[in-house]
N, C-alpha and C positions, 0 to 999 in steps of 0.2 A: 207564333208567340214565343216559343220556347228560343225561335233564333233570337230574337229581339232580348231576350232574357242572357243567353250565352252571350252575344258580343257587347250589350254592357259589365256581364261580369269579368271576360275576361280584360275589355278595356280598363276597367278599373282596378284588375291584379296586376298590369304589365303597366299603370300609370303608378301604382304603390313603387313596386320593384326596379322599375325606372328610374325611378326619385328619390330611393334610398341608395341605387346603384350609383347613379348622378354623383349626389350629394358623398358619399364616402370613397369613389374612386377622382373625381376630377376635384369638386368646391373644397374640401377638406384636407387635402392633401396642398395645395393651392395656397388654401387661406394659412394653412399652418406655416409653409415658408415664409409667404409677405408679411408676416408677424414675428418672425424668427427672432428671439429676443427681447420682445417686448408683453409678453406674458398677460399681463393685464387689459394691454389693447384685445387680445389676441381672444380672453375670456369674454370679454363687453361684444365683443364680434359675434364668436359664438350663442352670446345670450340673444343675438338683436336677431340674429338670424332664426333660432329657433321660438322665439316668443310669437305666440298664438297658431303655432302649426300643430297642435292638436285639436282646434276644432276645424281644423283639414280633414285630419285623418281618421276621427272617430265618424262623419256620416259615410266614408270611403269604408271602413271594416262594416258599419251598418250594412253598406250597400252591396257589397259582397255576402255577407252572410245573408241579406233578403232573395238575393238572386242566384244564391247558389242551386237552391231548391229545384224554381222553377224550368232552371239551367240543367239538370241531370243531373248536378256539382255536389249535393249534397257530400259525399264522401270528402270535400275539402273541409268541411264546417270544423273539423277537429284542427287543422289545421290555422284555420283565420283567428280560431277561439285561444291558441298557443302565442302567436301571433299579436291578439291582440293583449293579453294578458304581458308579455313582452313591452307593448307599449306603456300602460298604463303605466307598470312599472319606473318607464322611463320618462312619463308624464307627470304622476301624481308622488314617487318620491326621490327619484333620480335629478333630476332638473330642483326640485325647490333644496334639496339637499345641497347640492351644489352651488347655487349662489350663494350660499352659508359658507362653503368651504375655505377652508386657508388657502392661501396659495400655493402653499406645500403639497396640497392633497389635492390639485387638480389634475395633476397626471393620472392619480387613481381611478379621476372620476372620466377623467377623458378614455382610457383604457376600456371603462365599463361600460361606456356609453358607445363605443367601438365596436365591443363585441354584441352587443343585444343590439343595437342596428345591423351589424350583419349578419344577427340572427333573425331579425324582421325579413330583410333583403333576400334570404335563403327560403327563406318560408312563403312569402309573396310569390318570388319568384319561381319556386317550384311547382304552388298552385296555380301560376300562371303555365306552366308547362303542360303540368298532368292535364288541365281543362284543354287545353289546348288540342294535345292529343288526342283526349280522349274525344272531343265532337270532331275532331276531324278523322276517328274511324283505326288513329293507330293501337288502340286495345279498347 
């Protein structure tokens, strides 16, 4: 049981990290040139794309945090719980702030919303490492 527990949690720290990885090294670099100039377009994009991806990822942090436990993982819990606190952030006032914003102030907010995804990305992806390691014996 405890396997079956390990490789859903690690698939689900290496599908977060993926998908943040994804999304800020290929989609977003990408989308920002074929928008080049057109600014507006460019926000409605961004907004279309992120509208209703957090009820993605709030039962993915659940489900991480229920199977850390049973996973041996518990020592990640501080990490998911940073993590996740990072999202909300960028869920409950990051994002609605943002459709409010000038146009002037969207670089500010694209900047911030840069760095606390690949602060997610780092964090994900690290507990996707450490677990990693750690059931397959390297400490």
């Amino acid at each position: 049981m405890i396997a079956l527990f390990t490789t859903v949690h690690l698939a689900l720290a290496a599908a977060w990290a993926g998908a943040m990885g994804y999304s800020l090294l290929v989609v977003q670099p990408k989308a920002e040139r074929f928008f080049a100039g057109r600014d507006d377009d460019y926000e409605d994009f961004l907004l279309v794309m992120a509208h209703g991806n957090r009820w993605k990822v709030v039962p993915l942090i659940a489900g991480l945090m229920v199977t850390a436990v049973p996973a041996h993982l518990s020592y990640l819990l501080p990490v998911y719980v940073i993590a996740a606190v990072v999202f909300a952030n960028v869920s409950w006032r990051h994002w609605p702030a943002r459709v409010f914003a000038l146009p002037a102030e969207r670089a500010g907010f694209r900047r911030s919303l840069r760095l606390q995804a690949w602060v997610m990305t780092v964090l994900a992806g690290g507990a996707f490492l450490t677990g990693l390691a750690a059931t397959s014996g390297l400490f």
